[in-house]
PDB file of N, CA, C and O in Angstrom:
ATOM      1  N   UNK A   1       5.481 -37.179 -78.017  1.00  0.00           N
ATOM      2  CA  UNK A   1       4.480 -36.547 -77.192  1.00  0.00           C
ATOM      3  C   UNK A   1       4.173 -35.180 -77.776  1.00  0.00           C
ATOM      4  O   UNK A   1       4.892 -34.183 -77.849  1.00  0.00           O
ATOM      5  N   UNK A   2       2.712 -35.422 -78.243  1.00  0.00           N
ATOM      6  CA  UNK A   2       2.442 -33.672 -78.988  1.00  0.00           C
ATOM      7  C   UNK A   2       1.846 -33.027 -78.247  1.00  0.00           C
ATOM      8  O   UNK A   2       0.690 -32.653 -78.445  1.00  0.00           O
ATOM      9  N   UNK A   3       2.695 -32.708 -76.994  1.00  0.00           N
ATOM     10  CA  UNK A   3       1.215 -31.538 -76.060  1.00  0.00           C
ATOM     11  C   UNK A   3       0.564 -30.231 -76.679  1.00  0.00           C
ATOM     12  O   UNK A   3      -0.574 -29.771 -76.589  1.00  0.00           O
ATOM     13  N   UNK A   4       1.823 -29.758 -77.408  1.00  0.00           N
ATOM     14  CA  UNK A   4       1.450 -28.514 -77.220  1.00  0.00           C
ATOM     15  C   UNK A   4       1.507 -27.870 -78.912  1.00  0.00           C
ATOM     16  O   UNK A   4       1.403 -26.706 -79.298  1.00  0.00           O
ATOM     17  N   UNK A   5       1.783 -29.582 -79.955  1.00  0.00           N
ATOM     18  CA  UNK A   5       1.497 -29.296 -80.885  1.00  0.00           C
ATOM     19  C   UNK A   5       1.080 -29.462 -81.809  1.00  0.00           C
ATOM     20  O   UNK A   5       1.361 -30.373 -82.588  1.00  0.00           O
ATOM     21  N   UNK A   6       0.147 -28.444 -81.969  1.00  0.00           N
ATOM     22  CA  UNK A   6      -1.239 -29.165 -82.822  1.00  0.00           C
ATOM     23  C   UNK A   6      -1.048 -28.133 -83.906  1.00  0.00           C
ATOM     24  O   UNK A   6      -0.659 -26.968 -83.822  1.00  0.00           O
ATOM     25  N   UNK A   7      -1.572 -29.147 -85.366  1.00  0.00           N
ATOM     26  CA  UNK A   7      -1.690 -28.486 -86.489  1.00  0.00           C
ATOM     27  C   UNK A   7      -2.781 -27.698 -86.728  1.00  0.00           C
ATOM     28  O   UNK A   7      -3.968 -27.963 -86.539  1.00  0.00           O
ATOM     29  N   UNK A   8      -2.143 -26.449 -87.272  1.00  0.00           N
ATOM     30  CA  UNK A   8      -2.890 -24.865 -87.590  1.00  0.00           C
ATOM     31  C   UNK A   8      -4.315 -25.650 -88.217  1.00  0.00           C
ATOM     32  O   UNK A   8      -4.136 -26.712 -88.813  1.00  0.00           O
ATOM     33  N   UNK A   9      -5.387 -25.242 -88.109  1.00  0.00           N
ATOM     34  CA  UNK A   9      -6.873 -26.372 -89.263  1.00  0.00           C
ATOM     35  C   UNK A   9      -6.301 -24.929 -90.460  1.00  0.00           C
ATOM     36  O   UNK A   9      -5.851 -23.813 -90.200  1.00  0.00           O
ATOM     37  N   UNK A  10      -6.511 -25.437 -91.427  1.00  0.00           N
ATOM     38  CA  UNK A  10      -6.890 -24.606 -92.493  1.00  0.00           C
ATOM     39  C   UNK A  10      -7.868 -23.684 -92.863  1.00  0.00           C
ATOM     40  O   UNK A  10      -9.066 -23.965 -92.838  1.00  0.00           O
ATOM     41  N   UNK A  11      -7.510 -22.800 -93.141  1.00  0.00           N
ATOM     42  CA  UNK A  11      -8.936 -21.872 -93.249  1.00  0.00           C
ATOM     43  C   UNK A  11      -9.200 -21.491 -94.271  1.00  0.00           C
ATOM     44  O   UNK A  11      -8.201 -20.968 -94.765  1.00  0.00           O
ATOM     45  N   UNK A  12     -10.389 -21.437 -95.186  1.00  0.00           N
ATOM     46  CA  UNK A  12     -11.356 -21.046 -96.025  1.00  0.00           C
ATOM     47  C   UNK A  12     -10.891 -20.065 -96.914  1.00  0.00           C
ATOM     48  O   UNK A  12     -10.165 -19.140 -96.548  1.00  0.00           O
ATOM     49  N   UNK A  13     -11.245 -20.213 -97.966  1.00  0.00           N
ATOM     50  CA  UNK A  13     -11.058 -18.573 -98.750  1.00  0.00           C
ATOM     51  C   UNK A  13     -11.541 -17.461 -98.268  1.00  0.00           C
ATOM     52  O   UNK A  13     -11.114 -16.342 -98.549  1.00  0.00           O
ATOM     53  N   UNK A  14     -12.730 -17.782 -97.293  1.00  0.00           N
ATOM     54  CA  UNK A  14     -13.891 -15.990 -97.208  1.00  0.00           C
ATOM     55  C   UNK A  14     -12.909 -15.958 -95.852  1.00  0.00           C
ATOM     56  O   UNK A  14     -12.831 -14.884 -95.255  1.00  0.00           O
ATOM     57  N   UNK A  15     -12.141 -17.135 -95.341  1.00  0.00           N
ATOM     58  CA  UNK A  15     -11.581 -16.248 -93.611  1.00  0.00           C
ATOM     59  C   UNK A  15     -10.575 -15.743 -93.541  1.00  0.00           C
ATOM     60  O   UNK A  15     -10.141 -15.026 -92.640  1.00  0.00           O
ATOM     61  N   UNK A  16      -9.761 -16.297 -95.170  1.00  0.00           N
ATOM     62  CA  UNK A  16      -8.443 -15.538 -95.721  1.00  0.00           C
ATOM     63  C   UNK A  16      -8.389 -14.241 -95.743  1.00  0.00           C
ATOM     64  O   UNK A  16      -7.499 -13.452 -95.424  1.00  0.00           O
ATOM     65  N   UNK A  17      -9.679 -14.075 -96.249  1.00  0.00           N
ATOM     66  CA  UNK A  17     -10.035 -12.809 -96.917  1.00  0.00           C
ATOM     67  C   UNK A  17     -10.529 -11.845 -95.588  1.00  0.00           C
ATOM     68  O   UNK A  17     -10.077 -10.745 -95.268  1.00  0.00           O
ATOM     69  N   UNK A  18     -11.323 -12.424 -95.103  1.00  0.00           N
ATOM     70  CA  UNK A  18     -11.506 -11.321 -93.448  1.00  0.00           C
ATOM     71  C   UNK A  18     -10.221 -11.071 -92.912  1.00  0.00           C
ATOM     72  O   UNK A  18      -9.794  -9.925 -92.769  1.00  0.00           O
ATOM     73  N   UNK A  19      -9.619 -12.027 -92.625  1.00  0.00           N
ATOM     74  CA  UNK A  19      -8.360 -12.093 -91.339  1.00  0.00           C
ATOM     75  C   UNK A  19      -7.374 -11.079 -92.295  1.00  0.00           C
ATOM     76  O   UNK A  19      -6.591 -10.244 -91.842  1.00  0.00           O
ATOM     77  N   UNK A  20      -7.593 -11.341 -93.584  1.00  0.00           N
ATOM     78  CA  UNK A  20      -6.813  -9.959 -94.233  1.00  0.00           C
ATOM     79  C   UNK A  20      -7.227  -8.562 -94.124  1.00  0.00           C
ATOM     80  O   UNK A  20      -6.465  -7.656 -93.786  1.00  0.00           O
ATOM     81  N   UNK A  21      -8.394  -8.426 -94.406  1.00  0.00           N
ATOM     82  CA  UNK A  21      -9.659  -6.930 -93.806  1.00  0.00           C
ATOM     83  C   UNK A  21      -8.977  -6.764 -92.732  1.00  0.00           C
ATOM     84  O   UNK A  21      -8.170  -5.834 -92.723  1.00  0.00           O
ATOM     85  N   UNK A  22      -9.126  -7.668 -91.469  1.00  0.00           N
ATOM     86  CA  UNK A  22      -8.491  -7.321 -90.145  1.00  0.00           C
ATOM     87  C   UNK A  22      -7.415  -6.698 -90.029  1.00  0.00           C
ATOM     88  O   UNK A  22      -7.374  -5.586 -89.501  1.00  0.00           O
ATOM     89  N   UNK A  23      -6.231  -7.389 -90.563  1.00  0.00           N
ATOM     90  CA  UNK A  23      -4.928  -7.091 -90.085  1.00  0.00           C
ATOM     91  C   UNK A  23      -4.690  -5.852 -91.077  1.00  0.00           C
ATOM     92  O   UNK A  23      -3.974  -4.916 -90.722  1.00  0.00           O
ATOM     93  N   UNK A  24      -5.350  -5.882 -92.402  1.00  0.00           N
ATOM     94  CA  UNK A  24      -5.183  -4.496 -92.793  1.00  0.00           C
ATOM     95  C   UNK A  24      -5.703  -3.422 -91.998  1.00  0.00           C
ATOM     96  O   UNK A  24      -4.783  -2.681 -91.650  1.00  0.00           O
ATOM     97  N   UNK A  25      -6.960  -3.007 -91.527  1.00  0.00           N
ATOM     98  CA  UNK A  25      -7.550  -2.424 -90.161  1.00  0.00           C
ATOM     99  C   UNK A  25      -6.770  -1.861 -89.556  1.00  0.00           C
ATOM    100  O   UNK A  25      -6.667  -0.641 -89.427  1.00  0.00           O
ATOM    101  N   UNK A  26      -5.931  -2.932 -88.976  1.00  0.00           N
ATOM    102  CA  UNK A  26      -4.835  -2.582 -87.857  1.00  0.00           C
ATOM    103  C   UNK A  26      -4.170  -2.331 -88.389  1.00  0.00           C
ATOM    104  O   UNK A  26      -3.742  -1.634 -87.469  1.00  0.00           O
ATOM    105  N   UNK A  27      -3.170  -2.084 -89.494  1.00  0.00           N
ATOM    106  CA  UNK A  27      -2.092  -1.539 -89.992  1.00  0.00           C
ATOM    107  C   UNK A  27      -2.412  -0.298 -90.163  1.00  0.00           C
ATOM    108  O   UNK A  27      -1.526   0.528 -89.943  1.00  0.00           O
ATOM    109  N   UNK A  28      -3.904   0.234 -90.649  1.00  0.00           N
ATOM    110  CA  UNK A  28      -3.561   1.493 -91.498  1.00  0.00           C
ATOM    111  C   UNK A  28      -4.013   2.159 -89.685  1.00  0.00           C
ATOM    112  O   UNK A  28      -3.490   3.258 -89.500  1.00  0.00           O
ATOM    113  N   UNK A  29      -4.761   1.703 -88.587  1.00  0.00           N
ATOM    114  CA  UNK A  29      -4.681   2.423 -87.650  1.00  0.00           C
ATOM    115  C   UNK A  29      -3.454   2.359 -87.035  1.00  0.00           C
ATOM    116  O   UNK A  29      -3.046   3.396 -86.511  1.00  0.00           O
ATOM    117  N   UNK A  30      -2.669   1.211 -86.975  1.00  0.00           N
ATOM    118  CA  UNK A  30      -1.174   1.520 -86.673  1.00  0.00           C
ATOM    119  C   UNK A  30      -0.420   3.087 -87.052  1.00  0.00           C
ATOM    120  O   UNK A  30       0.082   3.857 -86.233  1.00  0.00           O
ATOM    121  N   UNK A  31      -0.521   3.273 -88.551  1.00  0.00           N
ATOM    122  CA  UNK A  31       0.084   4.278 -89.059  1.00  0.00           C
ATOM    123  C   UNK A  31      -0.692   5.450 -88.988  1.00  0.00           C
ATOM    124  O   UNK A  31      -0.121   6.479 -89.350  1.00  0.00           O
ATOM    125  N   UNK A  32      -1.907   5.541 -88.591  1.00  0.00           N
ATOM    126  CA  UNK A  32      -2.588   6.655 -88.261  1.00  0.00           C
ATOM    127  C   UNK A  32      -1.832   7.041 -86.856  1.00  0.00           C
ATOM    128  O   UNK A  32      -1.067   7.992 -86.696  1.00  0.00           O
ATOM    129  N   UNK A  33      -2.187   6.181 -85.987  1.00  0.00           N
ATOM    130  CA  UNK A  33      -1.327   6.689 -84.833  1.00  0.00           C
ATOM    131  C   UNK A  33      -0.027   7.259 -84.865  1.00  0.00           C
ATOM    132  O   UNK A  33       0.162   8.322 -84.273  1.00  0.00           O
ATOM    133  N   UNK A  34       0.858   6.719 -85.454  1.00  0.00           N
ATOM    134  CA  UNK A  34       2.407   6.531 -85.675  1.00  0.00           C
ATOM    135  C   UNK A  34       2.396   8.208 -86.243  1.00  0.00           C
ATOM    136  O   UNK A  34       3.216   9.077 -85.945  1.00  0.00           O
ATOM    137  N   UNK A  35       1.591   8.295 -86.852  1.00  0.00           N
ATOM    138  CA  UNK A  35       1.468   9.503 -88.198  1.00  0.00           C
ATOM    139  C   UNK A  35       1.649  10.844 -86.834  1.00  0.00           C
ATOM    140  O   UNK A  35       2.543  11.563 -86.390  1.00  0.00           O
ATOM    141  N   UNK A  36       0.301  10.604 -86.608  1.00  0.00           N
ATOM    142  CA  UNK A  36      -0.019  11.539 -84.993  1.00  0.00           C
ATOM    143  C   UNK A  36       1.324  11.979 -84.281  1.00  0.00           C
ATOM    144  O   UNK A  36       2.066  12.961 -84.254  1.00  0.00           O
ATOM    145  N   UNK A  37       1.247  10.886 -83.795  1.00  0.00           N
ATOM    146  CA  UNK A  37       2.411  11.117 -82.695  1.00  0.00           C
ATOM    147  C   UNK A  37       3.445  11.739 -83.460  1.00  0.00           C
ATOM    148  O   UNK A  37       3.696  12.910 -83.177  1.00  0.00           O
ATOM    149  N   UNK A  38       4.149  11.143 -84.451  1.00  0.00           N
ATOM    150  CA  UNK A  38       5.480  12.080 -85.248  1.00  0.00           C
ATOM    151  C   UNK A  38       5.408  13.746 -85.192  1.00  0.00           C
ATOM    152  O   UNK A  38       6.291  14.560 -84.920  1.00  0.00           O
ATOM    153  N   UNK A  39       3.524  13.999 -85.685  1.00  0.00           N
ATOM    154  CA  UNK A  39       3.871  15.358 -85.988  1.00  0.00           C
ATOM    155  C   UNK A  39       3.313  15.661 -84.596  1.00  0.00           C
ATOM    156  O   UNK A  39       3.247  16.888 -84.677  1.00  0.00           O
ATOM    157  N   UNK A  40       2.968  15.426 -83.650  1.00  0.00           N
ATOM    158  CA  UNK A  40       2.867  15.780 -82.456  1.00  0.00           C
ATOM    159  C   UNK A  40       4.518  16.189 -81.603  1.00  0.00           C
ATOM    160  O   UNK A  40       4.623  17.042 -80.721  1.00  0.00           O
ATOM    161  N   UNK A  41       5.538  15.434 -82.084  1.00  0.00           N
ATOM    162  CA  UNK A  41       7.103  15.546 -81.590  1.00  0.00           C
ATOM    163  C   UNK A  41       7.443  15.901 -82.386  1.00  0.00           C
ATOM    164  O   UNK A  41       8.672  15.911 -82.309  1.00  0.00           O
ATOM    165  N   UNK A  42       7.055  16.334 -83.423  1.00  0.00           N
ATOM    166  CA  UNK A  42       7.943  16.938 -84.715  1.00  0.00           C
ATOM    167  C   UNK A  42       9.082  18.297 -84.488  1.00  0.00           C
ATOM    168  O   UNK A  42      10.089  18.589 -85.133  1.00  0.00           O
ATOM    169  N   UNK A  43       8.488  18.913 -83.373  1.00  0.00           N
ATOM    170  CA  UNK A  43       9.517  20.382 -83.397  1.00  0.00           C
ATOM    171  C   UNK A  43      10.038  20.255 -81.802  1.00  0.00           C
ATOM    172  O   UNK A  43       9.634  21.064 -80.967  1.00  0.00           O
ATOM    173  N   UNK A  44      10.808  19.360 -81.511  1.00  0.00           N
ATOM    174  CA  UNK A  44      11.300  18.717 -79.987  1.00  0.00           C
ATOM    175  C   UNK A  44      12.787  18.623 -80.854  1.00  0.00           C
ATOM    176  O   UNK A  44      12.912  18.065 -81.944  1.00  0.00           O
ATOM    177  N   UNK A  45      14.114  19.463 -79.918  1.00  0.00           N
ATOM    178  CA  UNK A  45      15.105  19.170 -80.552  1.00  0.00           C
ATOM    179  C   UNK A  45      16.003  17.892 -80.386  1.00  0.00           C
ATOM    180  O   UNK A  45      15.362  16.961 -79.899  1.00  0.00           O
ATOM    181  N   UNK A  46      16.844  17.703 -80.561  1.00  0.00           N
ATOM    182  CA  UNK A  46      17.811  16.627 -79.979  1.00  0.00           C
ATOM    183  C   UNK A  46      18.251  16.590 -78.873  1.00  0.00           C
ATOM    184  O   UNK A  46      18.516  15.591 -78.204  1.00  0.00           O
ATOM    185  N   UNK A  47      18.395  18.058 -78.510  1.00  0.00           N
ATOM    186  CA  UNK A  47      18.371  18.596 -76.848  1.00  0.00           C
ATOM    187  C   UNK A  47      17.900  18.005 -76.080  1.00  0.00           C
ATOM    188  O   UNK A  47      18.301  17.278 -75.171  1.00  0.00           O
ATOM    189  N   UNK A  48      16.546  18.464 -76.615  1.00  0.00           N
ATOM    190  CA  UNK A  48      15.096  18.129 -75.878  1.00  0.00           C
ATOM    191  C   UNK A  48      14.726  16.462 -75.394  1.00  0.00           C
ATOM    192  O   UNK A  48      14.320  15.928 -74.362  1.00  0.00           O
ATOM    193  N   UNK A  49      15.025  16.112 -76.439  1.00  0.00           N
ATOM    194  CA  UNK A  49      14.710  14.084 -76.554  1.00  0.00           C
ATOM    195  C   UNK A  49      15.650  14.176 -75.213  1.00  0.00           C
ATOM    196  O   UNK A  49      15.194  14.303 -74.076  1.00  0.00           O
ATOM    197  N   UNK A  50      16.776  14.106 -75.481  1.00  0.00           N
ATOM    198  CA  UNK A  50      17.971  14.014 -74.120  1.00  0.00           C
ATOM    199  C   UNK A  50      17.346  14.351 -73.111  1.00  0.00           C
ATOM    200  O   UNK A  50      17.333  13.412 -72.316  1.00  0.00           O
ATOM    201  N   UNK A  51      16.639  15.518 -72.612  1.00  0.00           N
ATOM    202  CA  UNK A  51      16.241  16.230 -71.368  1.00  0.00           C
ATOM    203  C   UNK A  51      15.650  14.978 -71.230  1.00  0.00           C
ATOM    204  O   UNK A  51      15.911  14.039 -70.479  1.00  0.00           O
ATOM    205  N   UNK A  52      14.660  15.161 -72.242  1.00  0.00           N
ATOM    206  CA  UNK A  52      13.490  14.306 -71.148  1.00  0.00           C
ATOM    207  C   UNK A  52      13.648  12.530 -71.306  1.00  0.00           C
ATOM    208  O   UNK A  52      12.881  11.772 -70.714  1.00  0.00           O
ATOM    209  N   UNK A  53      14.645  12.098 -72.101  1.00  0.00           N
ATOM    210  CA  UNK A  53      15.129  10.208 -71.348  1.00  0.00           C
ATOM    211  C   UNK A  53      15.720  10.405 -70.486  1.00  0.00           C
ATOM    212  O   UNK A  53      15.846   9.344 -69.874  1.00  0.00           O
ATOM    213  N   UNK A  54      16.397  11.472 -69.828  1.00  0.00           N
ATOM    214  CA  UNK A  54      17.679  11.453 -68.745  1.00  0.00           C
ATOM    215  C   UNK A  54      16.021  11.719 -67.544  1.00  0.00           C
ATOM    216  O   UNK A  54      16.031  10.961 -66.574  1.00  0.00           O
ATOM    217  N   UNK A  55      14.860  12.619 -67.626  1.00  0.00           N
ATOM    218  CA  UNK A  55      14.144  12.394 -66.597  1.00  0.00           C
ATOM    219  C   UNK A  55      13.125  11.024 -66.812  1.00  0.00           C
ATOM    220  O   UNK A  55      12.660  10.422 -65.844  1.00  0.00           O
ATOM    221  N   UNK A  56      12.917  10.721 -67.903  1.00  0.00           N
ATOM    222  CA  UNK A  56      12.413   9.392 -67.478  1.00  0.00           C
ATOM    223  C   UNK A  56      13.351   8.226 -67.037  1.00  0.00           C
ATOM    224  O   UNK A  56      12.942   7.599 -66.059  1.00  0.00           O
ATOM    225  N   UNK A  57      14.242   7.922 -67.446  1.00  0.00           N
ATOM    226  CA  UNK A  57      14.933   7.368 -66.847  1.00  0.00           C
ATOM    227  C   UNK A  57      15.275   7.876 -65.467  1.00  0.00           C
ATOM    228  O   UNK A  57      15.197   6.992 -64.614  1.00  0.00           O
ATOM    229  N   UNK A  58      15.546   8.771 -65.130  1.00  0.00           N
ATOM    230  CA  UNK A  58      15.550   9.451 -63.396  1.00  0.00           C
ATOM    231  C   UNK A  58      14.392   8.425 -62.650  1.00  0.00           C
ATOM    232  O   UNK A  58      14.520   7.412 -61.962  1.00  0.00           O
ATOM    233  N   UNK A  59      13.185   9.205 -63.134  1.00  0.00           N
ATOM    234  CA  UNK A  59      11.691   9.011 -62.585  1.00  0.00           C
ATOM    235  C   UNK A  59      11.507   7.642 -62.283  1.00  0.00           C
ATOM    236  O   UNK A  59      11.307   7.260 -61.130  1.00  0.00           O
ATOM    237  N   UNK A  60      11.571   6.802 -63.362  1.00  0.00           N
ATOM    238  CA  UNK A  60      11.680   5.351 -63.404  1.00  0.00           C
ATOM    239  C   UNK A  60      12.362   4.532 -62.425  1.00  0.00           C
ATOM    240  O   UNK A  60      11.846   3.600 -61.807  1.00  0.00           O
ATOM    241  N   UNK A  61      13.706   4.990 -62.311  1.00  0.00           N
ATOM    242  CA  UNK A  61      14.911   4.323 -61.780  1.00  0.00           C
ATOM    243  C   UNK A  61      14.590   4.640 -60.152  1.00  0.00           C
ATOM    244  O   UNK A  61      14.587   3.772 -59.279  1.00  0.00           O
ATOM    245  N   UNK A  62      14.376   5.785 -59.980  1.00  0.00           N
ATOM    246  CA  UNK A  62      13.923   6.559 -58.812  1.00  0.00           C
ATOM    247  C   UNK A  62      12.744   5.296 -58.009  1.00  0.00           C
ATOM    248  O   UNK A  62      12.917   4.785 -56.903  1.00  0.00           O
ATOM    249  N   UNK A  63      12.050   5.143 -58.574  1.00  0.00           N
ATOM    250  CA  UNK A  63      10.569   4.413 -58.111  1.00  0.00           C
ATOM    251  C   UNK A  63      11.023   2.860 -58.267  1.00  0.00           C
ATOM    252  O   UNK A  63      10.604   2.148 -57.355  1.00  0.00           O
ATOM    253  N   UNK A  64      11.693   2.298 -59.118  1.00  0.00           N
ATOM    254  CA  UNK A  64      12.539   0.902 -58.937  1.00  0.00           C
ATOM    255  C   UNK A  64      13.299   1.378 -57.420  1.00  0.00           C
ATOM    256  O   UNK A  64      12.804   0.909 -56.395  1.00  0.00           O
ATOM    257  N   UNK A  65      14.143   2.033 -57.336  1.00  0.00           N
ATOM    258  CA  UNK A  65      14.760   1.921 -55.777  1.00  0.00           C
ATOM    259  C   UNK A  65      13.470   2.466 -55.083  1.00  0.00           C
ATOM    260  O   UNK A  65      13.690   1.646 -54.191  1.00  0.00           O
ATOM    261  N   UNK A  66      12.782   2.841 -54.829  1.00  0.00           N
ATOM    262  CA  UNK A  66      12.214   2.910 -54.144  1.00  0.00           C
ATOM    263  C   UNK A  66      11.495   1.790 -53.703  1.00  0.00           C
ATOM    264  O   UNK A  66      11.603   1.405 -52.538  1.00  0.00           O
ATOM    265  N   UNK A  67      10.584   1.084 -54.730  1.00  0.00           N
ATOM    266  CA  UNK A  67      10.149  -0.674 -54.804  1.00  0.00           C
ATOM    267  C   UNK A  67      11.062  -1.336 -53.942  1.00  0.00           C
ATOM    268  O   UNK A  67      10.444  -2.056 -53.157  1.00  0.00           O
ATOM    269  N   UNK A  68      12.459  -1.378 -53.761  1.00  0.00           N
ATOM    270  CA  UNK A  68      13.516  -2.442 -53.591  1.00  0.00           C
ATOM    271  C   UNK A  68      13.294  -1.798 -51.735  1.00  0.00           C
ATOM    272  O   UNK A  68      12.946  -2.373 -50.704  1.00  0.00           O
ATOM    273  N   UNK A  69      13.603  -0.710 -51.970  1.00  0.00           N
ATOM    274  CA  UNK A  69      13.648  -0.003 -50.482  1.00  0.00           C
ATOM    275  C   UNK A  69      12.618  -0.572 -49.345  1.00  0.00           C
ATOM    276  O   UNK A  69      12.831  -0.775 -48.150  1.00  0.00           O
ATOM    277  N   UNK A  70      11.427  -0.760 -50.119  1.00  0.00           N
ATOM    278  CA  UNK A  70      10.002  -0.678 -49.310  1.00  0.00           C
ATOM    279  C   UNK A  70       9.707  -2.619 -49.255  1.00  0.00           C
ATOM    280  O   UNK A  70       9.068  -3.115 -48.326  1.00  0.00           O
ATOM    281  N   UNK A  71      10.204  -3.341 -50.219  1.00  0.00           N
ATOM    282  CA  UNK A  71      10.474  -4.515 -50.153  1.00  0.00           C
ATOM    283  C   UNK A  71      11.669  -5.132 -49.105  1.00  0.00           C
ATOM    284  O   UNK A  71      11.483  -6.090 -48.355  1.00  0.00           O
ATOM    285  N   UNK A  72      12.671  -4.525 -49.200  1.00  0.00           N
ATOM    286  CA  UNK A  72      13.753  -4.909 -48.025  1.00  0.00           C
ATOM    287  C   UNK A  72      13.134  -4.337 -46.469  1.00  0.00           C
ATOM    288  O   UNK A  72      13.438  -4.912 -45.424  1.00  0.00           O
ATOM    289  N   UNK A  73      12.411  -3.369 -46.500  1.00  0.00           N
ATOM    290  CA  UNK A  73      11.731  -2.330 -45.422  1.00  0.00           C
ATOM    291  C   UNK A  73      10.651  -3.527 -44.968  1.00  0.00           C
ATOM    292  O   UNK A  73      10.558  -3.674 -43.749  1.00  0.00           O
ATOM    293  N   UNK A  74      10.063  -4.149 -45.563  1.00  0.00           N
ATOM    294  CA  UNK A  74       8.879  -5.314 -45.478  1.00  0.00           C
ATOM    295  C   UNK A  74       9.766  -6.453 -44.567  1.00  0.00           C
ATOM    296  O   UNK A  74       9.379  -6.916 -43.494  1.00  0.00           O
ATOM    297  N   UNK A  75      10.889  -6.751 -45.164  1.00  0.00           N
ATOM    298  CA  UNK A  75      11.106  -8.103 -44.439  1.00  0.00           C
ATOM    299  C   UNK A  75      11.659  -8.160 -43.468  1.00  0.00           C
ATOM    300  O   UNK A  75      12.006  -9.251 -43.016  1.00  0.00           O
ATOM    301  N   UNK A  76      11.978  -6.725 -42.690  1.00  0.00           N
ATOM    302  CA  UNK A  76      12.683  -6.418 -41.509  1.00  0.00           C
ATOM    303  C   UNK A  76      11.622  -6.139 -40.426  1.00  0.00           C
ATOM    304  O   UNK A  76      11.806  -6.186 -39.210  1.00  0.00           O
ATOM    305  N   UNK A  77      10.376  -5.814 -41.133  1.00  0.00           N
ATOM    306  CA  UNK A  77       9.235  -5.723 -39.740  1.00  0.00           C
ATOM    307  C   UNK A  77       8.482  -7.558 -39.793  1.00  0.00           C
ATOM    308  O   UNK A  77       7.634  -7.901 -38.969  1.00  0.00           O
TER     309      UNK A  77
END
């Protein structure tokens, strides 16, 4: 039983060649971004990284119990 598997069709030399254009596209804007952001955090110490996962993780964790709170709070009215 092949539900769910069907062979790739083959594609063309000129769609080789686009779908390569494409994914190159996206790589070099991948690393444009990537680039950004680095020197955007570039002068954040080791300190610093720490401060702020210990408040995202706070913030996060904070609003998960809170979700659970307001969900258990739901099935009691």
């Amino acid at each position: 039983m092949r539900i769910f598997k069907r062979k790739p069709k083959a594609l063309s030399p000129r769609q080789e060649q686009r779908a390569g254009q494409i994914a190159g596209a996206i790589l070099k804007k991948q690393r444009q971004a990537a680039d950004y952001l680095n020197r955007q955090t570039a002068g954040i110490s080791g300190k610093g990284w720490l401060i702020l996962l210990i408040l995202f993780c706070a913030t996060f964790g904070s609003y998960c119990l809170y979700l659970l709170i307001q969900a258990f709070n739901s099935l009691n009215h």
